[in-house]
Structures are given as C-alpha cells and as structure tokens.
PDB file of the backbone (N, CA, C, O) and the ligand in Angstrom, with CONECT records:
HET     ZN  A 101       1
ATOM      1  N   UNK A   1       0.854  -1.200   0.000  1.00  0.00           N
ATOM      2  CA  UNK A   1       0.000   0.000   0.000  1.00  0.00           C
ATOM      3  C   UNK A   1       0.882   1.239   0.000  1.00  0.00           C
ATOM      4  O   UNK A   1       1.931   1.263   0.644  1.00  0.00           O
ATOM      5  N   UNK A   2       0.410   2.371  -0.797  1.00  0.00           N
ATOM      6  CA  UNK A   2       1.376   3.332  -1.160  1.00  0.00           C
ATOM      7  C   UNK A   2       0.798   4.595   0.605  1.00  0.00           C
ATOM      8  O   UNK A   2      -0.083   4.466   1.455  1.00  0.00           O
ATOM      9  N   UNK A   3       1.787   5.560   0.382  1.00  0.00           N
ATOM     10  CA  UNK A   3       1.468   6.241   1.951  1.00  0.00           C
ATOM     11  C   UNK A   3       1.363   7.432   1.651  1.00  0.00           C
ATOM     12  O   UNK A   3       2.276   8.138   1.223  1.00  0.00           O
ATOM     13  N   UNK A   4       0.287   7.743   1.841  1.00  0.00           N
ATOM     14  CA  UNK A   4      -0.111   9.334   1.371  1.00  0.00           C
ATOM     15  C   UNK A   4       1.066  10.387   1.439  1.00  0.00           C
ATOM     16  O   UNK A   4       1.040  11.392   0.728  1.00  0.00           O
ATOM     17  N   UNK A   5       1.927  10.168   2.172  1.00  0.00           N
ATOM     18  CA  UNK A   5       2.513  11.047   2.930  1.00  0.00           C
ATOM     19  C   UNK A   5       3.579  10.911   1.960  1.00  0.00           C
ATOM     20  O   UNK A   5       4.034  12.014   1.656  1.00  0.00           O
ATOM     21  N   UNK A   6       4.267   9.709   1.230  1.00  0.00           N
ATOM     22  CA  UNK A   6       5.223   9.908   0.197  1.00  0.00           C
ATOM     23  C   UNK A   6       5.141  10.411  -0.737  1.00  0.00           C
ATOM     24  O   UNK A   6       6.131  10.525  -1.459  1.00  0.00           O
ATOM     25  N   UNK A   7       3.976  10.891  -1.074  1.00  0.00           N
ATOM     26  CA  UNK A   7       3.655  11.095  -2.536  1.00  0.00           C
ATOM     27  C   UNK A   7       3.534  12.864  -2.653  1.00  0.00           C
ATOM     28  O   UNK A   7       3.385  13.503  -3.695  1.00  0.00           O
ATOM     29  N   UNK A   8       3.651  13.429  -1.202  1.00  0.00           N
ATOM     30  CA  UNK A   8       3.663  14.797  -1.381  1.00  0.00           C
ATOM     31  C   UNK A   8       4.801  15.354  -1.806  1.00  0.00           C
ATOM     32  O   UNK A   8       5.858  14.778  -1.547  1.00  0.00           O
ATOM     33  N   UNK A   9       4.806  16.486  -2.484  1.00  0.00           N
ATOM     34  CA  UNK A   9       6.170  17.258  -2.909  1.00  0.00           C
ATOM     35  C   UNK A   9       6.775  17.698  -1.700  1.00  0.00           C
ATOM     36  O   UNK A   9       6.166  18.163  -0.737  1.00  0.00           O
ATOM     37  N   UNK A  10       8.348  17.482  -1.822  1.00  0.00           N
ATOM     38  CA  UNK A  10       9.259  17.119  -0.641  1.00  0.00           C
ATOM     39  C   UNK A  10       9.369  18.610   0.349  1.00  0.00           C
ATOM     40  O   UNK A  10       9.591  18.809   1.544  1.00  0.00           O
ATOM     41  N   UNK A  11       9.109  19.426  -0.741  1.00  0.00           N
ATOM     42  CA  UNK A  11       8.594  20.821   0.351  1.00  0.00           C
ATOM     43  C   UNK A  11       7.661  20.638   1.511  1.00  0.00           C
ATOM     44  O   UNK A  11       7.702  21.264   2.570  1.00  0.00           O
ATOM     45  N   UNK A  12       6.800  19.680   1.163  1.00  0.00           N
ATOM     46  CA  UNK A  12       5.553  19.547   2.369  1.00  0.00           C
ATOM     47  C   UNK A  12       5.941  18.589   3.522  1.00  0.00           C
ATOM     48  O   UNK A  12       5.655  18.715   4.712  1.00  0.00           O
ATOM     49  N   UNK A  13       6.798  17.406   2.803  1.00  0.00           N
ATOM     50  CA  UNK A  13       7.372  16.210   3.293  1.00  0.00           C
ATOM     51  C   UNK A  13       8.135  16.987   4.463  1.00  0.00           C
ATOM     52  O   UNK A  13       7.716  16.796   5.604  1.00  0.00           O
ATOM     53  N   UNK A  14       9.290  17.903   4.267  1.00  0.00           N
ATOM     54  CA  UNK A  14       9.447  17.939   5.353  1.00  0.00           C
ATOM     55  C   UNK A  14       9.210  19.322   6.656  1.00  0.00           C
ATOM     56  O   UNK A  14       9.636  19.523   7.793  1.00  0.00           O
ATOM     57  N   UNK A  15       8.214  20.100   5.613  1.00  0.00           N
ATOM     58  CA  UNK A  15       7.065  20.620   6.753  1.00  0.00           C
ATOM     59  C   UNK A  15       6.575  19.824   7.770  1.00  0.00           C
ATOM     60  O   UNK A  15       6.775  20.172   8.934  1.00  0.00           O
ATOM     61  N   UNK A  16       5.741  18.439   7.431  1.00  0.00           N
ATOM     62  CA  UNK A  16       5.332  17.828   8.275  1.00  0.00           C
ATOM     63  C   UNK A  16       5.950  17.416   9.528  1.00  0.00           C
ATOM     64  O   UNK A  16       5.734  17.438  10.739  1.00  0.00           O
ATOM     65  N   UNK A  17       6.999  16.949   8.505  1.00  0.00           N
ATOM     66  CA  UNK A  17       8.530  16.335   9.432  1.00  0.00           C
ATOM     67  C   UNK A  17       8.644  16.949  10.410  1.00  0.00           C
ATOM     68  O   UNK A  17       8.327  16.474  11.500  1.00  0.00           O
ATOM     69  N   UNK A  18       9.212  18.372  10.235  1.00  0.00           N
ATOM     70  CA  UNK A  18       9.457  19.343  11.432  1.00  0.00           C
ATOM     71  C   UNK A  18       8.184  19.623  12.175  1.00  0.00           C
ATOM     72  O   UNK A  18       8.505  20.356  13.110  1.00  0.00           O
ATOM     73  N   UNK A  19       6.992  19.409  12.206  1.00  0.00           N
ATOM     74  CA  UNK A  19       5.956  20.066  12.297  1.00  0.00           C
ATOM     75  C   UNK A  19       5.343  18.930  13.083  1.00  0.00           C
ATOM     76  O   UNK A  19       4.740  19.171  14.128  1.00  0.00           O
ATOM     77  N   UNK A  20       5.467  17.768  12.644  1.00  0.00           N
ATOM     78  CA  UNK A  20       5.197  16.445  13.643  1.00  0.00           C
ATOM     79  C   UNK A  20       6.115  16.239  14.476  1.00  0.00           C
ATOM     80  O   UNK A  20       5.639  15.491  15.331  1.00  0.00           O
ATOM     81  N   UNK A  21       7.323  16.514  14.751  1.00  0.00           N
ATOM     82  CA  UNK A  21       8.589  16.337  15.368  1.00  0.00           C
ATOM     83  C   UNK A  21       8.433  17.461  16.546  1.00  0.00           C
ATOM     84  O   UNK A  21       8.772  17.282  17.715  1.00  0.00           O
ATOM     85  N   UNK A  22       7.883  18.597  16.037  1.00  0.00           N
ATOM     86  CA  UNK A  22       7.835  19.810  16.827  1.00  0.00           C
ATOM     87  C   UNK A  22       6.748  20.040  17.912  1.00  0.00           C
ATOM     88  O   UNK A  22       6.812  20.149  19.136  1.00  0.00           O
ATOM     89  N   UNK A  23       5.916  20.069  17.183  1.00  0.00           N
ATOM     90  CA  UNK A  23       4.414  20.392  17.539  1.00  0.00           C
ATOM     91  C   UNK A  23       3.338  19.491  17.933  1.00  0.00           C
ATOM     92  O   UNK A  23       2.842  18.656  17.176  1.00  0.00           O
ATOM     93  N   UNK A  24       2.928  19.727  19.374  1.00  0.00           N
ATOM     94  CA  UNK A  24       2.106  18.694  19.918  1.00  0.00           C
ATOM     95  C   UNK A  24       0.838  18.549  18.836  1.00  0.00           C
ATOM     96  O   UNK A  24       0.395  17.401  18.852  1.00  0.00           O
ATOM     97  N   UNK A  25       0.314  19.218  18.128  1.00  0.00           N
ATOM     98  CA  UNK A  25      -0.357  19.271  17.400  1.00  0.00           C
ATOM     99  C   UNK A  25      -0.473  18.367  15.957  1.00  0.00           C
ATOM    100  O   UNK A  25      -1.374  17.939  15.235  1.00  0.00           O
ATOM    101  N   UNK A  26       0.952  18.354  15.998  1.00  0.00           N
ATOM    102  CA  UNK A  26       1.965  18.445  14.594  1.00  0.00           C
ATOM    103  C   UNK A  26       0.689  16.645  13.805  1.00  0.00           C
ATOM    104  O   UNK A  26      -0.102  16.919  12.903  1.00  0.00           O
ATOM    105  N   UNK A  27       0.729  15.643  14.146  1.00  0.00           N
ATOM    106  CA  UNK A  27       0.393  14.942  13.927  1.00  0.00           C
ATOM    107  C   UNK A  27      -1.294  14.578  13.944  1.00  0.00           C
ATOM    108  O   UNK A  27      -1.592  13.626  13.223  1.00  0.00           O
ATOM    109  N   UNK A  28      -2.143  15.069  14.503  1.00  0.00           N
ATOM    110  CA  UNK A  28      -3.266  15.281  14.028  1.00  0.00           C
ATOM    111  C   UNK A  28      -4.171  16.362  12.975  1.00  0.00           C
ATOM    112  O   UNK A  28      -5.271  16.339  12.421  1.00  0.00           O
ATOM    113  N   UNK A  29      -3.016  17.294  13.065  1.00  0.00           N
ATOM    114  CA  UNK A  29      -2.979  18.181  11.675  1.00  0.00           C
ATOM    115  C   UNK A  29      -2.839  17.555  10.244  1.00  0.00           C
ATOM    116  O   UNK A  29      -3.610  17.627   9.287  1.00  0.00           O
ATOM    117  N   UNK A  30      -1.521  16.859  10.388  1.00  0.00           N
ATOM    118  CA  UNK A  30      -1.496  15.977   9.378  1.00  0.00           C
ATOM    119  C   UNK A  30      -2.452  14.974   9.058  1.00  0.00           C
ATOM    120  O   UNK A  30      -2.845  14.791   7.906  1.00  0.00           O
ATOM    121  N   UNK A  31      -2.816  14.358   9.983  1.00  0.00           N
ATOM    122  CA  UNK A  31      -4.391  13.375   9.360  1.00  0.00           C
ATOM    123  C   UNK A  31      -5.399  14.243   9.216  1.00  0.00           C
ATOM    124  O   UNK A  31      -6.223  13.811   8.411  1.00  0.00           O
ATOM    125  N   UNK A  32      -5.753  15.576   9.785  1.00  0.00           N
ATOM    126  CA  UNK A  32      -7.139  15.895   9.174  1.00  0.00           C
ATOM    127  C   UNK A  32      -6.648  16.639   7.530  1.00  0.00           C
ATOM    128  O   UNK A  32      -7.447  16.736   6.599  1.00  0.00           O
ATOM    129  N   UNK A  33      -4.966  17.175   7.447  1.00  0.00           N
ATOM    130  CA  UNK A  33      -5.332  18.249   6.241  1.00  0.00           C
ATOM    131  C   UNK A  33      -4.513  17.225   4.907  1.00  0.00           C
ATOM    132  O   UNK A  33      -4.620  17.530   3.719  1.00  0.00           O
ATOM    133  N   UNK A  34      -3.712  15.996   5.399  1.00  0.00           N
ATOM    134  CA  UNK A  34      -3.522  15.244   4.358  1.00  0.00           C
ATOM    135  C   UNK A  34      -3.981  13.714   4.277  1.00  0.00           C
ATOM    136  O   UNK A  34      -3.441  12.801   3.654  1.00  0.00           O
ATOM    137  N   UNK A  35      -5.296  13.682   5.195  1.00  0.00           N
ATOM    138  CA  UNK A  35      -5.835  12.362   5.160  1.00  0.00           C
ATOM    139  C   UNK A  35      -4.895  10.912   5.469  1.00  0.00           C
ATOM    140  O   UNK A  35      -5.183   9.736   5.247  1.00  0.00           O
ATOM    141  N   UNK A  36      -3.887  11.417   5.962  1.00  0.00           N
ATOM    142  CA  UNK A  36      -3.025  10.087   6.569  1.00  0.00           C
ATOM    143  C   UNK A  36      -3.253   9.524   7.611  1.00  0.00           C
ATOM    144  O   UNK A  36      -3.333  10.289   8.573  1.00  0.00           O
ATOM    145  N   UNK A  37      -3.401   8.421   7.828  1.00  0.00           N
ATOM    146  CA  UNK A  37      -3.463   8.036   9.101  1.00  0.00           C
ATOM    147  C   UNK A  37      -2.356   7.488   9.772  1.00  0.00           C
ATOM    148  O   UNK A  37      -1.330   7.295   9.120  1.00  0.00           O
ATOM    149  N   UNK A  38      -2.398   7.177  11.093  1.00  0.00           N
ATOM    150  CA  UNK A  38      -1.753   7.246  12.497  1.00  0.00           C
ATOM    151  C   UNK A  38      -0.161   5.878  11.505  1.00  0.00           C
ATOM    152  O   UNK A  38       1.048   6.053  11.348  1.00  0.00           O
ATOM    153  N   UNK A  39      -0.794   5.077  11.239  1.00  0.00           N
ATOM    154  CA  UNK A  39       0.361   4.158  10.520  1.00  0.00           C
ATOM    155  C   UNK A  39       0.779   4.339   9.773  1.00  0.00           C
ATOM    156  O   UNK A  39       1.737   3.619   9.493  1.00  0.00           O
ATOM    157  N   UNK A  40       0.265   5.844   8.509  1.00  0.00           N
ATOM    158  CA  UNK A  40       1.252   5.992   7.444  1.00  0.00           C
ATOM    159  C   UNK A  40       2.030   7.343   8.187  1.00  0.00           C
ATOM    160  O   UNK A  40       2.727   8.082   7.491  1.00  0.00           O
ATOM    161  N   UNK A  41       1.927   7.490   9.033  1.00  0.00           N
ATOM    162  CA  UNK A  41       2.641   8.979   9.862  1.00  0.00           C
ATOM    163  C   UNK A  41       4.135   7.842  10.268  1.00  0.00           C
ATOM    164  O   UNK A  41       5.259   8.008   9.795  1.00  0.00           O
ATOM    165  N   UNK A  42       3.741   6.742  11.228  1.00  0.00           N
ATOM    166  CA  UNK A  42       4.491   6.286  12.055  1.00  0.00           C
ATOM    167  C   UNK A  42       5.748   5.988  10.978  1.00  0.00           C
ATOM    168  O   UNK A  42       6.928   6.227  11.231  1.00  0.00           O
ATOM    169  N   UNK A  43       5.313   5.495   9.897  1.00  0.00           N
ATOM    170  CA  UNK A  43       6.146   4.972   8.655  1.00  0.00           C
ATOM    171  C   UNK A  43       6.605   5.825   8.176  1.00  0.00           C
ATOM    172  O   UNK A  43       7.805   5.651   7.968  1.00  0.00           O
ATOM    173  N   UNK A  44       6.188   6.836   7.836  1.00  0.00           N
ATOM    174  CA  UNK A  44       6.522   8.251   6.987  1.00  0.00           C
ATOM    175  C   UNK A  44       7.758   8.574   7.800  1.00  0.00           C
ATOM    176  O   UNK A  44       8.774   8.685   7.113  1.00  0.00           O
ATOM    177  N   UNK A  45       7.941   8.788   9.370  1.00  0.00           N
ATOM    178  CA  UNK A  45       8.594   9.547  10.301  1.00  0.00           C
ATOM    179  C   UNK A  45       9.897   8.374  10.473  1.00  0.00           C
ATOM    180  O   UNK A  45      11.103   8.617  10.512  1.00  0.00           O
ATOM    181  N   UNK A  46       9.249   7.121  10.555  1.00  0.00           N
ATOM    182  CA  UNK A  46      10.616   6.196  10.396  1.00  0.00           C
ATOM    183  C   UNK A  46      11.352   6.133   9.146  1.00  0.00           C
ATOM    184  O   UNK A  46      12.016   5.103   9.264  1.00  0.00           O
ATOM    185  N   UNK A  47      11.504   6.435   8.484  1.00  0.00           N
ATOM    186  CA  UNK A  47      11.583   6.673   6.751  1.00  0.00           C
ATOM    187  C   UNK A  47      12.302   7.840   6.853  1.00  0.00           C
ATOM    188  O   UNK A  47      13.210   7.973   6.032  1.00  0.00           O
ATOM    189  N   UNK A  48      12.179   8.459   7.417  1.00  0.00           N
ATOM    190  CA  UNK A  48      12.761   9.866   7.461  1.00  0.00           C
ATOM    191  C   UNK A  48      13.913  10.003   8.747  1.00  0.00           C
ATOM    192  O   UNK A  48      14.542  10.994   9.119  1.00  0.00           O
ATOM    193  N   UNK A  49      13.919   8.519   9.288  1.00  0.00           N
ATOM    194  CA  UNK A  49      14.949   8.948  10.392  1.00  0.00           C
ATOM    195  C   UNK A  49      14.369   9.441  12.093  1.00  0.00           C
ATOM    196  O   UNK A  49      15.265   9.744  12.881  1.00  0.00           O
ATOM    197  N   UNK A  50      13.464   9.482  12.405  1.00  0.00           N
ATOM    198  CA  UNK A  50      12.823   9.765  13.673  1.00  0.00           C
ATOM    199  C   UNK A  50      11.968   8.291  13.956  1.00  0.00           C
ATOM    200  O   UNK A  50      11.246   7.710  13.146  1.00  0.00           O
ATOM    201  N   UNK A  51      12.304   7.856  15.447  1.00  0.00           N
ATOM    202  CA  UNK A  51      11.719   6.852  15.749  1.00  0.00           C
ATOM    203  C   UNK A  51      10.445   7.797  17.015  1.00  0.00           C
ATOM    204  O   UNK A  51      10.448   9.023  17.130  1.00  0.00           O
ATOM    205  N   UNK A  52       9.516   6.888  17.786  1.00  0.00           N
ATOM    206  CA  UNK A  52       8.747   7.332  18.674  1.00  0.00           C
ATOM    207  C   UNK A  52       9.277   7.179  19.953  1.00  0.00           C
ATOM    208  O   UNK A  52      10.072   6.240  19.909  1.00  0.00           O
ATOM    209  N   UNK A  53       9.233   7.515  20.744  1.00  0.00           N
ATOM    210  CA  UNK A  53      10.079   7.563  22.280  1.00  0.00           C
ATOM    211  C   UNK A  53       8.887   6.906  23.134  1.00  0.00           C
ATOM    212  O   UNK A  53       7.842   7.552  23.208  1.00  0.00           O
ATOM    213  N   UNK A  54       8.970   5.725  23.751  1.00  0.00           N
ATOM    214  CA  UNK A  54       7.633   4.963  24.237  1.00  0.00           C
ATOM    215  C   UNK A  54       7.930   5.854  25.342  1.00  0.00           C
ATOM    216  O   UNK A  54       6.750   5.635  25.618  1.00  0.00           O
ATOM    217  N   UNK A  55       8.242   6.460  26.037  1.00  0.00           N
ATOM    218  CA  UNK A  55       8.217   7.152  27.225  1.00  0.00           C
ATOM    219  C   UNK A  55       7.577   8.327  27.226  1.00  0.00           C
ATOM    220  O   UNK A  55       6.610   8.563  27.950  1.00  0.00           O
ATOM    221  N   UNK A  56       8.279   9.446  26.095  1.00  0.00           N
ATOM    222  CA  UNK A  56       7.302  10.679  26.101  1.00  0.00           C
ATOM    223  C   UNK A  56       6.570  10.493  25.154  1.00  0.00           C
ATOM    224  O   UNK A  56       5.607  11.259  25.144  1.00  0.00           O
ATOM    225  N   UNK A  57       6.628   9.650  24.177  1.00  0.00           N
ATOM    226  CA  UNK A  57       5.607   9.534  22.944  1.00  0.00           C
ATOM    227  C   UNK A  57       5.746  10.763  21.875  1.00  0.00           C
ATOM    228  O   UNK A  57       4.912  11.033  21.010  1.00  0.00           O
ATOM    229  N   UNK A  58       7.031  11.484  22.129  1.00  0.00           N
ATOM    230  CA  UNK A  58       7.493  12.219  20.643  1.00  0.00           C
ATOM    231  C   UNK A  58       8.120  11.451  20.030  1.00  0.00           C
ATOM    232  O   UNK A  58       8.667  10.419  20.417  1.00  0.00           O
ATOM    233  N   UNK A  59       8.068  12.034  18.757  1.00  0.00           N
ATOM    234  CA  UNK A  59       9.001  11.287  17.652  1.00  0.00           C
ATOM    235  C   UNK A  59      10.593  11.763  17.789  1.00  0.00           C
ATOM    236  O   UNK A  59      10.731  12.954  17.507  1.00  0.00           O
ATOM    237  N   UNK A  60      11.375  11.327  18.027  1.00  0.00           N
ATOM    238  CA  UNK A  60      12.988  12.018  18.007  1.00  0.00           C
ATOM    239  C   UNK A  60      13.688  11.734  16.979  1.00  0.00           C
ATOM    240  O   UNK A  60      12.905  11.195  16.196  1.00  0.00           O
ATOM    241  N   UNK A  61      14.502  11.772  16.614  1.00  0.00           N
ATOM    242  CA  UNK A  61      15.691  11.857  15.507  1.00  0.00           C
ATOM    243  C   UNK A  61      16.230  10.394  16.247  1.00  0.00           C
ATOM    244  O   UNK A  61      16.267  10.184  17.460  1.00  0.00           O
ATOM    245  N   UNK A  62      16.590   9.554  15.271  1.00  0.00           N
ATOM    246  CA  UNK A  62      17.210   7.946  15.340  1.00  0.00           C
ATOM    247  C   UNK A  62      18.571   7.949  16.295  1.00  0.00           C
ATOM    248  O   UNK A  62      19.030   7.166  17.127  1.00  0.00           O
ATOM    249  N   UNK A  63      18.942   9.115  15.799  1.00  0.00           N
ATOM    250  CA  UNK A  63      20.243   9.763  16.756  1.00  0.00           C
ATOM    251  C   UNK A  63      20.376   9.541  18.200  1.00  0.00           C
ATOM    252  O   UNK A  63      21.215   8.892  18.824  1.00  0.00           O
ATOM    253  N   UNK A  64      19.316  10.252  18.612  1.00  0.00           N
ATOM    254  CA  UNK A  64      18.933  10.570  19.911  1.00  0.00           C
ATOM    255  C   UNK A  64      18.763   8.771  21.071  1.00  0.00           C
ATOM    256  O   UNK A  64      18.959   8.630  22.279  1.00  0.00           O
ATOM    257  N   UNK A  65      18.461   8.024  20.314  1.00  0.00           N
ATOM    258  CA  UNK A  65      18.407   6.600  20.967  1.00  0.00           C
ATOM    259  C   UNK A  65      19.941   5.944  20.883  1.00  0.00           C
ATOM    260  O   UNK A  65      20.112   4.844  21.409  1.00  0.00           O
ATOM    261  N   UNK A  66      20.681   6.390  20.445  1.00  0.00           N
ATOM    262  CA  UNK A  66      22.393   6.068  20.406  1.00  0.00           C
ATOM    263  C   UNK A  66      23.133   6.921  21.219  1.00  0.00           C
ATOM    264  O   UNK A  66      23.276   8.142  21.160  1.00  0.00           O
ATOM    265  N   UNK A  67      23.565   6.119  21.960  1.00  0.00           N
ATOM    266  CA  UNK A  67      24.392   7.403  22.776  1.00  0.00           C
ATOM    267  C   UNK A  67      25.963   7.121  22.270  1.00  0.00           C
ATOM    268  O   UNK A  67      26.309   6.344  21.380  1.00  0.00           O
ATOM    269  N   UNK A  68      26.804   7.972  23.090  1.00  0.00           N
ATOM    270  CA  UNK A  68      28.369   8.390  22.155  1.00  0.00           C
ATOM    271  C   UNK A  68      29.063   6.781  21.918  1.00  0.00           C
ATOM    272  O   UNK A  68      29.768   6.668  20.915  1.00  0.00           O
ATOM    273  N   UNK A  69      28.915   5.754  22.654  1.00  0.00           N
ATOM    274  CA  UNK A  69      29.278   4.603  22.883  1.00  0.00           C
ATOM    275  C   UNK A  69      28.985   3.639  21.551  1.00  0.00           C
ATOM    276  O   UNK A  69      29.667   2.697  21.148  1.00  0.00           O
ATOM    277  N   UNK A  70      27.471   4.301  20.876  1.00  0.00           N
ATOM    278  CA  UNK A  70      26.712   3.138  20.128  1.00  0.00           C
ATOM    279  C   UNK A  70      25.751   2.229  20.798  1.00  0.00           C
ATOM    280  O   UNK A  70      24.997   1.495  20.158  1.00  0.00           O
ATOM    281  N   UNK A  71      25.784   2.284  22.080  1.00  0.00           N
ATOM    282  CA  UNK A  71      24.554   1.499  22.754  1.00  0.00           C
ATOM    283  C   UNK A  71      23.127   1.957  22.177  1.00  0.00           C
ATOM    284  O   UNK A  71      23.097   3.187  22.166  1.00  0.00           O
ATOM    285  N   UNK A  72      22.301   1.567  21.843  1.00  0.00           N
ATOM    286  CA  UNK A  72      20.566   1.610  21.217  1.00  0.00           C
ATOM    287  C   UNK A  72      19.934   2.004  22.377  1.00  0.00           C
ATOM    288  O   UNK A  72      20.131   0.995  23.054  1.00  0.00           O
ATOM    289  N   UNK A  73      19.122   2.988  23.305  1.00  0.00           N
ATOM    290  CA  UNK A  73      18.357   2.803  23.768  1.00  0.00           C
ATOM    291  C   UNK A  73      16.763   2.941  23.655  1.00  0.00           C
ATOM    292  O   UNK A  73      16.382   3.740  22.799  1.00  0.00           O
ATOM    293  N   UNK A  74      15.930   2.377  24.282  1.00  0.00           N
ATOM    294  CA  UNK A  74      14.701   2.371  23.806  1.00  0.00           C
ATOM    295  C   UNK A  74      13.787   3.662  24.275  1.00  0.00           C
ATOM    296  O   UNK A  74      12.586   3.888  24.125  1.00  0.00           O
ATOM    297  N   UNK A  75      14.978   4.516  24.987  1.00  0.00           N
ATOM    298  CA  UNK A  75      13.952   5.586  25.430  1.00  0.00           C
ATOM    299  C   UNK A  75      14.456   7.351  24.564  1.00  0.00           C
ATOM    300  O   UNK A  75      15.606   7.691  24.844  1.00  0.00           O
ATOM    301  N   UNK A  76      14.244   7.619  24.309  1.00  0.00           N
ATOM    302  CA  UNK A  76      14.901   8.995  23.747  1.00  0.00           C
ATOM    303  C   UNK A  76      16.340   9.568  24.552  1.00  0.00           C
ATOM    304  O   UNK A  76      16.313   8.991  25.639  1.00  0.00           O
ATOM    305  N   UNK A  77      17.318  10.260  24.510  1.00  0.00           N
ATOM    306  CA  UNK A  77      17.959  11.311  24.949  1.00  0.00           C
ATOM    307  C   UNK A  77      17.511  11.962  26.388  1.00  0.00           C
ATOM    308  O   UNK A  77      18.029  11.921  27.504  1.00  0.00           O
ATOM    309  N   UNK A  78      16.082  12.706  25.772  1.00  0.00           N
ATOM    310  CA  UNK A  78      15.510  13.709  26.837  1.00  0.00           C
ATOM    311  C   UNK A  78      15.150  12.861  27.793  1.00  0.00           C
ATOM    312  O   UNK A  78      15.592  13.127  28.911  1.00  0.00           O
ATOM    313  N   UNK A  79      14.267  11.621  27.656  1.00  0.00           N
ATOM    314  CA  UNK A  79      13.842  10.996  28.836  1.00  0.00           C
ATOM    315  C   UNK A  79      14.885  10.340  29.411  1.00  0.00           C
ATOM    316  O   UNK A  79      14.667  10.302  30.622  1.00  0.00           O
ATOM    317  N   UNK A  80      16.235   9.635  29.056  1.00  0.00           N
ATOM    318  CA  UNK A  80      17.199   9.273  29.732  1.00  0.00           C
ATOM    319  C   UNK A  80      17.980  10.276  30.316  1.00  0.00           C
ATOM    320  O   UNK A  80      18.704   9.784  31.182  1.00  0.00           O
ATOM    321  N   UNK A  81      18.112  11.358  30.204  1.00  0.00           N
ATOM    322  CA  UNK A  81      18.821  12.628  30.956  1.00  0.00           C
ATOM    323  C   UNK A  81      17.989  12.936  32.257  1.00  0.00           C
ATOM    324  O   UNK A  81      18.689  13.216  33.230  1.00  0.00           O
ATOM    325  N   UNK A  82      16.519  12.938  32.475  1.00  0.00           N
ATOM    326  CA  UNK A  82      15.792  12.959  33.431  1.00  0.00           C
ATOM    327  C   UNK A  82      15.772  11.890  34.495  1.00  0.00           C
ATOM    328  O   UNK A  82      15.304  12.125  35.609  1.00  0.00           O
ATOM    329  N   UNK A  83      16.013  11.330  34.336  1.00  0.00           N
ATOM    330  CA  UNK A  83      16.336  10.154  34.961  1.00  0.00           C
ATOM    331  C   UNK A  83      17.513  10.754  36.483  1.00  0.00           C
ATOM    332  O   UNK A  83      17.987   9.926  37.261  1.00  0.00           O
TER     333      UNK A  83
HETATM  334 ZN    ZN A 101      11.429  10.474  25.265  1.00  0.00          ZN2+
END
C-alpha cells in the first residue's frame, strides 16, 4: 500500500517532518489536512529517520536513541537525561 505522505512534494514532506517532530499538534494536523493516518505517519517519520520515544511519545531523531558509545536505547535522549 502506497502512503499518502510519500507522494507529497518534498517541500511539504518535510514541513510535516518538522511540524510532527515539533508540535504537539503536529500529527493530528497531518491526518485531518492530508488524510493520513496514524500508521502511514508512524512509517513516513521512520523513513525519514525519527523513531517514537515509548516514554514521552514524541518522535525524536534515530540519533537521539544512540548514545556516544553506540549502545541503542529504547527511550529517547531527553527521557534518559531525566532520569
Ligand atoms: Zn522520550
């Protein structure tokens, strides 16, 4: 199945990007004004390099779950610094 979200011109692609990444908002904007839903977002944003942080439930940069070592963790940056 193709994902709404690929098929936009890459100007919008990564409006969203920043805009779902940013903005608590960012992701239900996108399903009401480009008809995507919650699984072509999740895909769209992994595709692009941002995974979801099961802890705060933002999307972060793939980065952010590697720390300087290379260890993977499953929680973001921000939520492991709070700690
Ligand atoms: Zn987090």
């Amino acid at each position: 199945m193709s994902n709404r979200l690929d098929e936009l011109p890459s100007d919008q692609q990564s409006h969203w990007l920043d805009y779902i990444a940013h903005c608590a908002l960012g992701e239900q904007e996108c399903m009401s004004e480009t008809g995507a839903d919650q699984d072509e977002i999740e895909e769209f944003m992994l595709n692009n390099d941002y995974e979801r942080c099961p802890a705060c439930q933002w999307f972060e940069e793939t980065f952010k779950f590697i720390d300087d070592d290379g260890a993977v963790h499953e929680e973001c940056e921000d939520c492991r610094e709070d700690k």
